[in-house]
C-alpha positions, -999 to 999 in steps of 0.1 A, spaced: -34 -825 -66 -61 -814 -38 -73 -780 -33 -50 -776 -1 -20 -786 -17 -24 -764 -48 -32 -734 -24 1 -742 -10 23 -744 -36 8 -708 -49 20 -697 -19 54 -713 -19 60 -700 -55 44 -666 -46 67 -657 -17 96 -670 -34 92 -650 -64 81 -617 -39 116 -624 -25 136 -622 -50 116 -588 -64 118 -568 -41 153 -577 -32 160 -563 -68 132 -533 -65 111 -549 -91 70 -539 -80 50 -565 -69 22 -567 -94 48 -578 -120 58 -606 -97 21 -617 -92 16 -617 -128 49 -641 -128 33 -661 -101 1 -670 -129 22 -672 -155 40 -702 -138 14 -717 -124 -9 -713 -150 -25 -733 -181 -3 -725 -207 33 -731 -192 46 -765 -179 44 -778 -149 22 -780 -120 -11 -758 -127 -34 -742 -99 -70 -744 -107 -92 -737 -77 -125 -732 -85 -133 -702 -59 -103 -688 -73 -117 -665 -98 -137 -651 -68 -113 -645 -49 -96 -628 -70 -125 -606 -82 -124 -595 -46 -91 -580 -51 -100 -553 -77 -137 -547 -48 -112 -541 -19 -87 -520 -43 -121 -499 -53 -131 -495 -15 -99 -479 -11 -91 -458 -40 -126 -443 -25 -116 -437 7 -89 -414 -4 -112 -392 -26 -141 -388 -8 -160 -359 -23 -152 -328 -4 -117 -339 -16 -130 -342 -54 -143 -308 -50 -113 -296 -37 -95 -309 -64 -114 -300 -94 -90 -275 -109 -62 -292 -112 -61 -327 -108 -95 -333 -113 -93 -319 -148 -60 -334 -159 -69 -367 -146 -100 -365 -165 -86 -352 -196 -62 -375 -199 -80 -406 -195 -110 -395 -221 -86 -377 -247 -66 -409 -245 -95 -432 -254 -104 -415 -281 -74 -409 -292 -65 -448 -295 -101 -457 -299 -104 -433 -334 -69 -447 -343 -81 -486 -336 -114 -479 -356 -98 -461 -382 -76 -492 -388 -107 -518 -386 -116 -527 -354 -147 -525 -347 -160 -497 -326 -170 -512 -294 -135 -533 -292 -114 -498 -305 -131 -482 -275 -126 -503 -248 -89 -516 -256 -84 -474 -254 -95 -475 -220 -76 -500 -213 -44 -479 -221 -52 -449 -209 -46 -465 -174 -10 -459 -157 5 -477 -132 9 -457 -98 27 -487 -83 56 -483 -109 58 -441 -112 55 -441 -74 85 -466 -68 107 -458 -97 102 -415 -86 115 -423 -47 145 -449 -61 153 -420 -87 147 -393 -60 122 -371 -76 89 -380 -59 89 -343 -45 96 -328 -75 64 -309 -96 68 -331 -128 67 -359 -100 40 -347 -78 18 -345 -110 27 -372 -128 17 -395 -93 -11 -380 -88 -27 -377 -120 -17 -419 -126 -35 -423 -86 -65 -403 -99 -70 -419 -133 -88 -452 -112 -110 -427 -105 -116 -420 -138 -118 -456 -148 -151 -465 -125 -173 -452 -153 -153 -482 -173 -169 -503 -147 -206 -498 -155 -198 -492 -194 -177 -522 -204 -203 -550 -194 -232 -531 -209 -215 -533 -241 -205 -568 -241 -246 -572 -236 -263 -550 -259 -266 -559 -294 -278 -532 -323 -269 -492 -317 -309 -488 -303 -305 -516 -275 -269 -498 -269 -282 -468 -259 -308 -480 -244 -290 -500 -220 -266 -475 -211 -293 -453 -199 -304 -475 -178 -273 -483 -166 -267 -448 -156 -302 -443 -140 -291 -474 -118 -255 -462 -110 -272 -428 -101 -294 -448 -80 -265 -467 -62 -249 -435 -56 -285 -424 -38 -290 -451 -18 -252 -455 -3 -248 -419 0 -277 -417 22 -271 -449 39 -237 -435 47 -254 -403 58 -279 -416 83 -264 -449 96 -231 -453 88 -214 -427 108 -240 -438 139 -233 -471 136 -194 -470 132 -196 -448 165 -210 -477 183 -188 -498 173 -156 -475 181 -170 -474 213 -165 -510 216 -129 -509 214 -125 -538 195 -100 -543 166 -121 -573 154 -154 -561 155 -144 -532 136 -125 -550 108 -157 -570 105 -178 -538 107 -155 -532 75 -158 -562 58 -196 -559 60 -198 -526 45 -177 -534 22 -196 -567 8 -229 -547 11 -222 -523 -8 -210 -545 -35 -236 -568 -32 -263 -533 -36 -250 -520 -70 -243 -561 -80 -286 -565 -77 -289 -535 -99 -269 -550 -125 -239 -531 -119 -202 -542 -110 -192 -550 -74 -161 -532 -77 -187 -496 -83 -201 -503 -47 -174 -506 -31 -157 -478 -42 -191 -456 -35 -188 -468 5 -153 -458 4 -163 -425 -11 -184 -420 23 -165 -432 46 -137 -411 32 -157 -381 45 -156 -399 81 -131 -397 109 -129 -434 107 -112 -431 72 -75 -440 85 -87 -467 112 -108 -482 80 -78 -482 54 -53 -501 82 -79 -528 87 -87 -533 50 -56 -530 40 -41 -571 48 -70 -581 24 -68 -560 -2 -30 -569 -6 -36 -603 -8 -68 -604 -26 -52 -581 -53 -20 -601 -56 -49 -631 -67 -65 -608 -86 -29 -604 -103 -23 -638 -103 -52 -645 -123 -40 -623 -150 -11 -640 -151 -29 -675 -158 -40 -658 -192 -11 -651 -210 -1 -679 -233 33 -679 -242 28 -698 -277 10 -674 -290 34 -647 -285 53 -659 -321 25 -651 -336 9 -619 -320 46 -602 -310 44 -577 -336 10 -566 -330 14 -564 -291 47 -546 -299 26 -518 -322 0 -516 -296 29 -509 -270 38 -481 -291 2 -475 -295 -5 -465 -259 26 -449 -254 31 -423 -279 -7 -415 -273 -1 -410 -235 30 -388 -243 10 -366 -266 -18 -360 -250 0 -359 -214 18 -327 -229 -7 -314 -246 -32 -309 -213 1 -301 -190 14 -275 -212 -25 -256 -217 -26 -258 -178 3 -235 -176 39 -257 -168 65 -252 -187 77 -276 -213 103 -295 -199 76 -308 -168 53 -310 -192 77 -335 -212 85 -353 -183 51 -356 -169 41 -375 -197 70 -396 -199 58 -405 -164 27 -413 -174 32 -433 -207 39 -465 -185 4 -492 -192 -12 -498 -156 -22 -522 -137 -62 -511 -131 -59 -515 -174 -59 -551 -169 -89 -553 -142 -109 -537 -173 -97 -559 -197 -106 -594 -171 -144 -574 -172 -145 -568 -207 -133 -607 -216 -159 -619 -188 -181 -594 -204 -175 -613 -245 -163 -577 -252 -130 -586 -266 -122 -622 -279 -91 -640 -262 -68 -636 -292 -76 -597 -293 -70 -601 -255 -36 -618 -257 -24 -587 -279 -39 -566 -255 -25 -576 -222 8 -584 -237 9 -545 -252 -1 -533 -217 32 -557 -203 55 -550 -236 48 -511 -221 58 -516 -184 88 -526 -195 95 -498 -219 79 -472 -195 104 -481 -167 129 -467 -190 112 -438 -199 107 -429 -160 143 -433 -150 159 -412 -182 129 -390 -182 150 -357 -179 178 -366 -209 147 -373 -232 126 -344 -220 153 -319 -221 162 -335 -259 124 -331 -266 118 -296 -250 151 -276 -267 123 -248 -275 115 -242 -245 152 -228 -233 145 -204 -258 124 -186 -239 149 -171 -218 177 -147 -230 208 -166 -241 226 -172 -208 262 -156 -218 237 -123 -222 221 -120 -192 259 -125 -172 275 -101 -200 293 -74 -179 285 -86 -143 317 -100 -120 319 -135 -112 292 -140 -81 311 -155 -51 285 -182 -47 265 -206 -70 232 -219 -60 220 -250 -79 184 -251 -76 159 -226 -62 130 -238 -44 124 -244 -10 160 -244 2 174 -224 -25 154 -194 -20 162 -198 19 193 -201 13 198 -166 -16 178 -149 15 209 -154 37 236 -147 17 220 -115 5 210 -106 39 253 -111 45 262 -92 14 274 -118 -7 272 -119 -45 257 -151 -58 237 -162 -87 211 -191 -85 199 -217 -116 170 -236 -121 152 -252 -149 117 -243 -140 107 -210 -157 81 -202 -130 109 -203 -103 130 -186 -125 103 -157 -124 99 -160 -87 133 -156 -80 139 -125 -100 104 -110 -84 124 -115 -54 151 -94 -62 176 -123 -68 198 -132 -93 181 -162 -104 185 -179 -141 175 -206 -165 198 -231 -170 209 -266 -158 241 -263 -134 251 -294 -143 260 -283 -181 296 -273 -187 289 -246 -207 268 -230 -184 293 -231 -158 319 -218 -180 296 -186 -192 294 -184 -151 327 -183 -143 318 -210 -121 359 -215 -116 361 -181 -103 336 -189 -73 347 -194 -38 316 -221 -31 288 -237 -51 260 -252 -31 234 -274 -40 198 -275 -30 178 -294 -54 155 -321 -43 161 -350 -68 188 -372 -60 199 -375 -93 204 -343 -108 221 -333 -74 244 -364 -80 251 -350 -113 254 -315 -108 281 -321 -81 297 -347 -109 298 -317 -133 315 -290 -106 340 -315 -99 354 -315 -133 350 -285 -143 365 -263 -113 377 -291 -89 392 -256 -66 352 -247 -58 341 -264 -27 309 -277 -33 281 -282 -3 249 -298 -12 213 -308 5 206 -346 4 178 -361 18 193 -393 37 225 -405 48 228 -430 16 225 -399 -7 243 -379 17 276 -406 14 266 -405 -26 275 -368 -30 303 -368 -6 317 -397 -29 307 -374 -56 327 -349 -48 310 -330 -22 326 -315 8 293 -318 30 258 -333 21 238 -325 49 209 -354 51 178 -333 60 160 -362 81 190 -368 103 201 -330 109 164 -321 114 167 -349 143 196 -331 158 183 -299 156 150 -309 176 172 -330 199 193 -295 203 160 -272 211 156 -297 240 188 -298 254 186 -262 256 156 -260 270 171 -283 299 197 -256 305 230 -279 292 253 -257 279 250 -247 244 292 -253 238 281 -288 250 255 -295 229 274 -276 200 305 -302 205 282 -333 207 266 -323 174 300 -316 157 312 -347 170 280 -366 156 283 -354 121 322 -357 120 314 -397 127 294 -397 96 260 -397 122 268 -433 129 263 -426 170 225 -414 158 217 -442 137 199 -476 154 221 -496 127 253 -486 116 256 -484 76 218 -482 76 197 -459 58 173 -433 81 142 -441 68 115 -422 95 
């Protein structure tokens, strides 16, 4: 089979396969890894072997560098050295030690035991990003953390970069640390020269080409950056993945950063899906009989590790212990900048392809098990963090002796706390519940009658009186605890009209089904309410407008929507 009719049939197999994933809301970079799998080696049937392949793809993990660095240029890593900076850190280091003590401990040797823990200390933003917005808690804190600190860990990991294939050179503890002192005096020198390069010329020079006005020459501007810089720390001996992240760390500080991101972007994608594909032409099925149980314990391995150390720094930074528990459940899930150091450390001679094979198929075995711990990450972490309830006064205490509130709020942050504003301002008893102890303490700094507790559990709502209430609302973010929540008032005091917050028509028709009598989807009403503020501003009657917007939501916003049925997605 020619070149050109390989190239095609990896692309026939790879859209087919990209099809059918993300029609079942599968990520991508699993589907890539099916591609190689397929089309690789060690399966039958047809087998792609380009030879500029592996190039190619090499180019994937460059581009993906270029822009991880333009998002954290560094006036943004200074900005973010509290929080994020030290978390993201933390986690990566304490979880290659952690698994590289454990792995020596058991008889690895100690070069292998410390790379293959870098390796796992990687997670997969792809997966916690996607799974968090299907589950509906991307907005949550435990979700804002847990996606940032998996988004800043390939930060982390460029040091892996400039360590991994030193170590696959040297030979004898002297010529180690020898050549990792060199290799640092030349990263610190790549740093110099494309800081200052970036400094002096680059700004200049991507000025005159703006002022061009040309699409093409900029993306070429891009590209030549891009390769340059790779190419620079590539002649010191360094990877061509470090460069390229250094020019994006410069032009991150530009006001080119977002023009520069949309024109890289169509290569990166297809480069990394290559990239993917390679490592997907390296797992051999056959030996999986053989090597299952040890990729299954080394699975376990990287997870437990993650989960324990995860809590361990978010608990010491001040959250409580259920986000703490279910930031690390986020974060348990392998990654997929783990196997980009595992291709450099078996180009490197680092790790031998058997070690390899348990490796990568312990970093798969735990994207599959770390989907499961994302989506039922609030069962297990309120199973795990029992304790932490304690902290509060038993709940049947703190309501001993008051009346039954009129109201129950579900949830008080953003919406919530607007929301106990009102009805105090009216006069009208209520009582709020969260499960976040700081907001817990915010609300009762406020004067409110805030509490600890879940609203979806029944006992709470009995020691409420919940069937006594003439309304319960609720205004948490998640989808699925809302879903829930309304679930739980249903059965419990079906008499209680129950309003809830949802943030799109699909959840909004979810809750209703639930059980809701309104779920107001924010992105729509926050349409109509613009669309009101300029009809009045036109001078059309405000009964007019107040009719049409009845009218709209009593037609389940269908005479809004471009599609009827579909989803609001801007």
């Amino acid at each position: 089979m020619d070149h050109l009719a390989q190239i095609i049939l990896l692309l026939a197999v790879a859209v087919a396969i990209m099809i059918a994933f993300q029609r079942l809301h599968v990520p991508t970079s699993l589907g890539y890894l099916l591609v190689g799998l397929i089309l690789g080696p060690h399966t039958v049937g047809p087998t792609v072997h380009v030879a500029e392949f592996k190039v190619l793809a090499e180019f994937g993990v460059v581009f993906l560098l270029f822009s991880i660095g333009l998002n954290y240029s560094l006036p943004q890593l200074h900005a973010m050295r509290h929080q994020i900076l030290g978390l993201g850190t933390a986690q990566v280091v304490l979880t290659t030690a952690v698994v590289g003590v454990l792995l020596w401990l058991a008889g690895l040797g100690p070069v292998l035991a410390f790379v293959v823990g870098a390796v796992f200390a990687q997670s997969s933003s792809t997966i916690i990003g996607r799974q968090l917005a299907e589950q509906g808690e991307d907005a949550t804190p435990h979700g804002r953390l847990g996606l940032a600190i998996s988004v800043f860990q390939d930060v982390t990991a460029v040091p892996f970069l400039i360590l991994i294939p030193v170590l696959g050179a040297a030979t004898g503890m002297d010529k180690l640390v020898g050549e990792l002192g060199w290799a640092m005096a030349k990263a610190v020198l790549a740093f110099a020269l494309v800081f200052y390069a970036a400094r002096w010329a680059l700004r200049p020079f991507f000025h005159m080409v703006a002022a061009r006005r040309s699409a093409e020459l900029f993306t070429l501007t891009v590209l030549l950056v891009v390769l340059t810089a790779a190419w620079t720390t590539s002649s010191l001996g360094l990877s061509l993945a470090f460069g390229a992240f250094l020019a994006g760390m410069m032009l991150g500080e530009t006001e080119f950063r977002h023009q520069v991101e949309s024109s890289i972007r169509p290569f990166r994608d297809v480069l990394l899906g290559l990239f993917f594909v390679g490592i997907g032409m390296l797992i051999e099925p056959a030996a999986l009989p053989r090597i299952w149980h040890w990729a299954l314990l080394g699975a376990l391995l990287l997870l437990l590790s993650k989960i324990a150390v995860v809590v361990v720094i978010v608990r010491r930074s001040g959250m409580d212990a259920i986000a703490a528990w279910r930031t690390a459940l986020l974060l348990a899930v392998g990654g997929e900048f783990g196997f980009a150091l595992l291709a450099i450390a078996l180009d490197s001679g680092v790790i031998d392809p058997q070690s390899g094979q348990i490796v990568l198929n312990a970093v798969l075995f735990s994207l599959i098990g770390g989907v499961l711990l994302i989506r039922y990450n609030q069962a297990i972490a309120a199973r795990l963090a029992r304790p932490a309830a304690a902290e509060a006064p038993p709940l049947a205490d703190q309501l001993a002796g008051q009346p039954a509130p009129q109201v129950l709020i579900g949830g008080y942050g953003r919406v919530g706390h607007t929301v106990a504003v009102l009805l105090k301002s009216s006069g009208v008893s209520f009582v709020a519940f969260d499960t976040d102890p700081k907001r817990v303490r915010q609300g009762q700094a406020d004067g409110h009658a805030v509490l600890y507790g879940d609203i979806a559990d029944p006992e709470l709502l009995t020691a409420a009186q919940a069937e006594r209430a003439s309304l319960a609302i609720i205004t948490v973010d998640a989808h699925a605890v809302a879903l829930s929540a309304v679930a739980a008032l249903r059965r419990h005091c079906p008499q209680v009209p129950v309003i809830a917050r949802a943030r799109d028509l699909e959840a909004s028709s979810a809750l209703v089904g639930a059980g809701a009598v309104h779920a107001y989807p924010e992105a729509i009403e926050s349409s109509l309410r613009l669309g009101a503020t300029a009809l009045r501003m036109l001078r059309i009657p405000t009964v007019d407008i107040d009719t049409m917007l009845q009218d709209i939501r009593d037609w389940d916003y269908q005479p809004v929507l471009e599609n009827p049925g579909q989803e609001e997605t801007r």
